[in-house]
N, C-alpha and C positions, 0 to 999 in steps of 0.2 A: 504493500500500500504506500510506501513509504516512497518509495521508487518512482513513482506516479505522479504524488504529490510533487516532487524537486523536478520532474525531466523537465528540463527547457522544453518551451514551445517553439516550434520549428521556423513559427511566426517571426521571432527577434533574428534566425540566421537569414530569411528573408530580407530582413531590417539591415544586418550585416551586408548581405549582399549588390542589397540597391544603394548603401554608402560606397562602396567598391565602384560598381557602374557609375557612379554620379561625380566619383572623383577624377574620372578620367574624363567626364563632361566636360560643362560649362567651363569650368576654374582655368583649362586648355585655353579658352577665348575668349569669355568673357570676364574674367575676373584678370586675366594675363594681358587684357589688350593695352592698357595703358603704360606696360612696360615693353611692347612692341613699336607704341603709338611714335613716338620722335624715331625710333633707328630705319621705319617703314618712312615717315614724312622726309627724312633725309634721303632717304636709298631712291625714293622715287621724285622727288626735285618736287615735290606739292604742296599744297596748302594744308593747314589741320583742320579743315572742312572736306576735303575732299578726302582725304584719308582714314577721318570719321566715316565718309559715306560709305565705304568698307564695311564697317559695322553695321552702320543702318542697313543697306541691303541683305546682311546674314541674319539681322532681326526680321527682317520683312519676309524674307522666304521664308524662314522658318515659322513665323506666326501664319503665314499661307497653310503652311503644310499643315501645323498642328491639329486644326480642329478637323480634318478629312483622318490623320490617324488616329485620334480619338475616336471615332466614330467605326475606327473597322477594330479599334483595341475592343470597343462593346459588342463588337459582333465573332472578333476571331482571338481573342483574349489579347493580353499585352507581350509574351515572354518572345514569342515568335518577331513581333516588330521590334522588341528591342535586338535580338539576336541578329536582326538584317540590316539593321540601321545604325549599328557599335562597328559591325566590320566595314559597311560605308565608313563609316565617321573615321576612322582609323587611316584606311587608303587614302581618303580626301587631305589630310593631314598631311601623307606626305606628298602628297601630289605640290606643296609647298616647292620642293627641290626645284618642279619648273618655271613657276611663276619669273616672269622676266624682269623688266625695268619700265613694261608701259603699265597704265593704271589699271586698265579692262583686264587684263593679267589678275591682277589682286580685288579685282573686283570678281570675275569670274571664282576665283579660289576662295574667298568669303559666300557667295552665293551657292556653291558645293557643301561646302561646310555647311553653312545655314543649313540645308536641306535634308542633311545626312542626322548632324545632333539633333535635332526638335524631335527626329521620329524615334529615337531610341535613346539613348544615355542623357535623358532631360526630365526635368521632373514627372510630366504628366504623364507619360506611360508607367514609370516607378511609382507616380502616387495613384496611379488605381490600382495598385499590385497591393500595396498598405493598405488603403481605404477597405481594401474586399476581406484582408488576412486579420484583422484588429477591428473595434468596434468601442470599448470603453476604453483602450488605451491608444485613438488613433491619433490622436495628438504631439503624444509622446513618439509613438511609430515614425509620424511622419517626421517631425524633428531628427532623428536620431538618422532617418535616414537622409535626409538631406543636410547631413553632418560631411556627406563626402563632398559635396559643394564646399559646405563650410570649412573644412579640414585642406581641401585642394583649394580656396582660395588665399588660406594664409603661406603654403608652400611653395604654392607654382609660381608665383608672380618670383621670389628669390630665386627660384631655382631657373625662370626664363631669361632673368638678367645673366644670371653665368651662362646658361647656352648660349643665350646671343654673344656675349662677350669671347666666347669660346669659338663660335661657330661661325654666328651670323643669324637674322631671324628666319631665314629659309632653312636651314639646317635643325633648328630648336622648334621650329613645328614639324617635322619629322620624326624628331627623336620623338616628341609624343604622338604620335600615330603610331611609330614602333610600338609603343608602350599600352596604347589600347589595344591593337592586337593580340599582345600577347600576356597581357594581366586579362581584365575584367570578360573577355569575349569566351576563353572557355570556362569563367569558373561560373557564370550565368548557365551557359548550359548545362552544365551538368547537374544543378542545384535550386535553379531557379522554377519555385510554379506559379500560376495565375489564381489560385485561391487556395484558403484548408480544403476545402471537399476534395481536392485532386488526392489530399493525402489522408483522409476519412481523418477529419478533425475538422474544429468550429472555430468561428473568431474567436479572437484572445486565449485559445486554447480551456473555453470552456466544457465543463464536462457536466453532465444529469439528463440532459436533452438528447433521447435519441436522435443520429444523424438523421434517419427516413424522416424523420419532424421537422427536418428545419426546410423552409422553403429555401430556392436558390435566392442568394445574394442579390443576385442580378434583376431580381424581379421588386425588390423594392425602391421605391422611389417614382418620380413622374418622370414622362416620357418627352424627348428632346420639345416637342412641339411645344407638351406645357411650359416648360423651362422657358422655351423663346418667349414665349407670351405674359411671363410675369417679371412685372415692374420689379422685383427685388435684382430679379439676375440684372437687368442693365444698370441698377445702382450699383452693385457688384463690380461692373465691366467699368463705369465713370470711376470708381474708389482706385482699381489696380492699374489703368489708366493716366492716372495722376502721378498716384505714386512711382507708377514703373517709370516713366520720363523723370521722375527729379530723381527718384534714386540713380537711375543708369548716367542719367547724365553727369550727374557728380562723381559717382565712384569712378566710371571708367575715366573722367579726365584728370581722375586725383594728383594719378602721377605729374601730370605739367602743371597743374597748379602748383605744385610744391617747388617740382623743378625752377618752374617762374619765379621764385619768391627766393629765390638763391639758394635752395638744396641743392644736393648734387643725386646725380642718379642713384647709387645704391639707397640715399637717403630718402629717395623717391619711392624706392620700390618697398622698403622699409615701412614707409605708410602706407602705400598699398597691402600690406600683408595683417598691419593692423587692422586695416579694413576688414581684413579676411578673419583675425582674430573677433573681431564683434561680430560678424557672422555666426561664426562657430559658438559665441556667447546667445547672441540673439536666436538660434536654431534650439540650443540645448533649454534656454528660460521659456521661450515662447511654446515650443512643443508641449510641456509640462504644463504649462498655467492655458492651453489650448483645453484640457480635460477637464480643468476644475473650473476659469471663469468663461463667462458669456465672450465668444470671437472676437466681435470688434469691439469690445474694452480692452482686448489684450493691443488689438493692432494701434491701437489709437494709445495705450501707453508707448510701444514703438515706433509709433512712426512722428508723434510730439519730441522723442529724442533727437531723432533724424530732424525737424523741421528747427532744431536746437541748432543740432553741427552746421546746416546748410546756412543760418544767419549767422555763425559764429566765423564760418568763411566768408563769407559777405561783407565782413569789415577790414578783409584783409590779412587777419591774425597770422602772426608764424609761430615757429617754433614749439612749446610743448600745449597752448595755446590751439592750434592746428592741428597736432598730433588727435587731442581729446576732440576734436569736430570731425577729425575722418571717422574716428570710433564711432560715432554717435551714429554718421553718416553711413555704417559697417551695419550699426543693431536693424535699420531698416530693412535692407537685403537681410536680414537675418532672419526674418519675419513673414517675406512676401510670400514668397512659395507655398510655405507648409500653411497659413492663415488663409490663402486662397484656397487650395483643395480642398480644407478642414471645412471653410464655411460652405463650400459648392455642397458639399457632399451632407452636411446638416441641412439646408435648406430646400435641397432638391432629392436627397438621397443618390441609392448607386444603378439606377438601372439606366441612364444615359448619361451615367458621370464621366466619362470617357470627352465623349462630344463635348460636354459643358465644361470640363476642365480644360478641352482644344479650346474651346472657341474664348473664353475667359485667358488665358495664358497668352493666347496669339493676339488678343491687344493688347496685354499688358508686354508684349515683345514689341508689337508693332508702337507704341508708346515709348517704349526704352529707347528704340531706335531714334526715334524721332528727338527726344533727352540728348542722345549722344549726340547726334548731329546739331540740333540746335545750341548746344555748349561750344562745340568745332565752331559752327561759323558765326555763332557769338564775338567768340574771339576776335577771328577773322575782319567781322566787321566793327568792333569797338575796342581790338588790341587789349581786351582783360576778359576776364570772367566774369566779373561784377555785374553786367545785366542780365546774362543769365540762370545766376546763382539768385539774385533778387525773385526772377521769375517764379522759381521752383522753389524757390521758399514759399509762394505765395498759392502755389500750386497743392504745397503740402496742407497749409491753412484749408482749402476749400475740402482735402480728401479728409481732414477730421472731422469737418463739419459733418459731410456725408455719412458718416460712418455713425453717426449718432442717428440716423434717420433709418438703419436699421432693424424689421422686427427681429419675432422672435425664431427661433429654431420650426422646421418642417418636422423633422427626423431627429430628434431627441435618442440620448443613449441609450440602448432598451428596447427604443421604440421605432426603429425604422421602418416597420410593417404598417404601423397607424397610418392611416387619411386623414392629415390634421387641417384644418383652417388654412386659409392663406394666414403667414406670418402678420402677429399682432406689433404696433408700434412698441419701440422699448418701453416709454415709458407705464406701459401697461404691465410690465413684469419679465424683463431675462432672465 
């Protein structure tokens, strides 16, 4: 009996295994591009607008792409797209080696990338894999898994400085393609499923409830149509919107703000990884306090941190001053992802969470994109940062607001199977 009671639930190496995939993700590009961002503006004789646009295009494909693989992740489960879209993403990486000296070169090589990450080693396909396998602990689930974001983006940005320095940035996005290849792509396969039932076990590895009793997963919650048709989801899609532009925009140009301000590069990449450090803060608190308080009380105490850092950059600050404003600006990203699913998936449930976590994510990419670029040619056109750090400060102000004009929960924990009301305003009771 004894035995039973302690075995790990297979659920947490799930957990494990989506931090693995996830660290070979994002952290590879977007948490690394800003220590790419000057050796690339250099190598190709451009503007820091035009070399943002880089980005913006690998956010735009891939917010394309998301909400169509979402929608086959609920029809053909998720393990399979990520399996096809980790060994893209990997090849795509080193396809790096050819990229030449014109822009359409590195624009084309962004635009791959884009296409290949959103379908596999990004959150939305890992966070329906969590949302299905956990139920009272999906908070913490999804935090702990989107640790490998948070984990790869305090590491990679140091570790892309020495390759580049080493190599060149053509060379250091290679090395990590090698490195997707050959970490995360077999140990998914061999390990990875698409819910407990695959492995006759129940969310959170509960046990009293015969299996034959439990209805599938998949069937609770409302169907894509309803989702489109209720006013919470595009409050939703206005909230992640906001925010994905100020956050993306700030983090990814941290590194040349700093640089601007007389750091030197290591010194640059050094706050970049802090950044990456409040992530990994902001993923581990926020997942946790995802299970015990109401969603957007949690986001709107992070994302008031971030609307902190971005006006404490807005006056210019340096030194330890600036260090504490990336951080702050770190707990936001720290928050988005796993707060987004968590809320989709309470207020919709999981039977088109797939779609609805595509289609929610692909604006909040297509938003980031748009952050990053309008910081580049901020620049560009006023030679600081300062208008458009004002902007996205002010951008943050309006997603708090929103966020209070959230009801209450659809699918409460327990209760994903109820037919509840359309969500009641807060102050009627979270």
């Amino acid at each position: 009996m004894s035995s039973k009671r302690f075995r790990l639930f297979y659920g947490w190496l799930i957990v494990f295994l989506s931090a693995v995939g996830l660290f070979l993700g994002a952290p590879l590009v977007v948490f690394s591009f800003s220590v790419f961002f000057k050796p690339m503006v250099a190598n190709f004789h451009a503007s820091r607008g035009s070399v943002s646009f880089a980005f913006s295009l690998f956010n735009f494909v891939g917010a394309l792409s998301i909400p169509c693989i979402g929608m086959v992740i609920d029809r053909f489960g998720a393990k399979r797209v990520i399996l096809v879209s980790t060994a893209l993403y990997g090849l795509a990486l080193c396809t790096a080696l050819w990229v030449g000296t014109s822009l359409w070169q590195l624009y084309f090589f962004f635009v791959l990338l884009g296409v290949a990450m959103a379908s596999g080693p990004a959150p939305v396909p890992y966070g329906v894999v969590i949302s299905h396998w956990f139920n009272r602990y999906r908070g913490l689930a999804l935090g702990l898994s989107m640790m490998g974001i948070g984990i790869g983006s305090v590491v990679v940005p140091i570790f892309s400085q020495h390759l580049i320095d080493m190599f060149g940035w053509r060379s250091a996005f290679a090395i990590f393609g090698g490195a997707v290849l050959l970490v995360p792509l077999p140990v998914i396969a061999a390990w990875l499923q698409n819910d407990p039932q695959q492995r006759g076990l129940r969310p959170d590895g509960d046990e009293g409830i015969p299996l034959s009793h439990l209805p599938p997963q998949d069937k609770h919650g409302l169907s894509w149509r309803e989702i489109w048709k209720s006013p919470t989801f595009w409050l939703l899609i206005c909230i992640f919107s906001l925010t994905g532009a100020s956050v993306h925009g700030v983090v990814l140009h941290i590194a040349a703000i700093f640089t601007d301000r007389g750091v030197s590069a290591a010194g640059a990449a050094t706050a970049t990884s802090l950044v990456g450090a409040a992530v990994v803060i902001g993923r581990l608190a926020s997942g946790y306090l995802l299970d015990r308080i109401f969603a957007p009380h949690v986001a709107i105490l992070f994302y008031s941190a971030t609307m902190v850092g971005i006006a404490i950059l807005c006056t210019g600050a340096h030194g330890n001053l600036a260090l504490v404003a990336a951080f702050l600006a770190g707990l936001g990203m720290g928050v988005e992802v796993e707060s987004m699913g968590y809320m989709i998936s309470r207020y919709f449930g999981l039977a088109a969470f797939g779609a609805a976590y595509g289609v929610a994510f692909g604006a909040f990419m297509i938003s980031g994109s748009a952050g990053v670029f309008l910081m580049g040619a901020g620049y560009d056109r006023f030679h600081s940062y300062a208008v458009p750090l004002v902007s996205f400060c002010v951008a943050m102000v309006l997603a708090l607001i929103l966020l209070t004009r959230l009801g209450r929960y659809r699918y409460e924990v327990g209760a994903e199977s109820n037919q509840a009301l359309e969500p009641m305003p807060v102050s009627s009771g979270a």
